[in-house]
N, C-alpha and C positions, 0 to 999 in steps of 0.2 A: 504494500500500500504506500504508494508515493505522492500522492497528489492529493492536496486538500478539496475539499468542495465548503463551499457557503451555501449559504441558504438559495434554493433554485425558484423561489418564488417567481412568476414572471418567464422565467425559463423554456417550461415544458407546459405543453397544455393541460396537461392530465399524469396522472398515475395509475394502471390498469395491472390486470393481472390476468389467468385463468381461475374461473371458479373452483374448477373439481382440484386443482393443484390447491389452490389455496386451503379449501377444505382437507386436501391431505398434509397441508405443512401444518394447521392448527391441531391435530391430532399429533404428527409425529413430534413438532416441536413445542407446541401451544403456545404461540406467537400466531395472527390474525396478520393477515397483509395489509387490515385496517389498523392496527398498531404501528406495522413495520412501515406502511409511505409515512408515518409521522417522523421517520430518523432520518427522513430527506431535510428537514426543515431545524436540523442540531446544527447551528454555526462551526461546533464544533469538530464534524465530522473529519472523516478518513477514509478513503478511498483508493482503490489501484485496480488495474486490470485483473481481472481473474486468469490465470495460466495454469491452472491445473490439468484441466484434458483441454483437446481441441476441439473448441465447440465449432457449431456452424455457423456462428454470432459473436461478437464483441462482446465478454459479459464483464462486469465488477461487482470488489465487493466493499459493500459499506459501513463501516461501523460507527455507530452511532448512538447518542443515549435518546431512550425514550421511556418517561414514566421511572425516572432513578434506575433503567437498566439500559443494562449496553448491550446493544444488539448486532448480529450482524446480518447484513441484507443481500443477497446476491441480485442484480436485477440487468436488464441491459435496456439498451434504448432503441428508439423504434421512430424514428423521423421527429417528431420532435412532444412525442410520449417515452415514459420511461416504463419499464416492463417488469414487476417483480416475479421476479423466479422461485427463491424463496427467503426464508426470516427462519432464524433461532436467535438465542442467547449466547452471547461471544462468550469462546473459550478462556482460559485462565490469560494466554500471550497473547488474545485479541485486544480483552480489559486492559492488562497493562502497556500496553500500546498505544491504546488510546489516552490513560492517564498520562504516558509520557508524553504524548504529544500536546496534548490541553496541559499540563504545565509548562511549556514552551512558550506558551503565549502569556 
């Protein structure tokens, strides 16, 4: 994660997802993707490409707090909507990650 994001207000028109996904990330990770477009809008966020497999898409992933928790959000973008994939709760070196970066500022 290298690249900070501010707030995308104004940015993108919308935040969209798939339903049946999202019903299945609230069950596996119980995080709602109604929670998770809320970590778009953390000043404080963190950001970077996702390179894990080779998707057929530009995806990232974002961490960011929402509701005293830090989350992290995989989504990609889609002309000038943003696409969440999915939301859980950041691992132990997601969290400190982000503490270290928000005490930077």
């Amino acid at each position: 994660m290298d690249r900070r994001l501010g707030r995308i207000d104004g940015l993108y028109e919308e935040i969209d997802w798939d339903d049946a996904k999202a019903a299945r990330n609230l069950v596996d990770h119980a995080i709602s993707f109604e929670v998770a477009r809320r970590a778009f809008d953390d000043p404080f966020s963190i950001a970077g490409e996702d390179e894990t497999e080779d998707y057929d898409e530009d995806r990232y992933n974002l961490i960011a707090m929402v509701d005293q928790r830090i989350l992290h959000v995989t989504y990609t973008n889609r002309g000038h909507r943003i696409r969440i994939i999915s939301a859980r709760l950041a691992e132990r070196r997601e969290r400190r990650r982000y503490h270290e970066a928000t005490a930077d500022d």
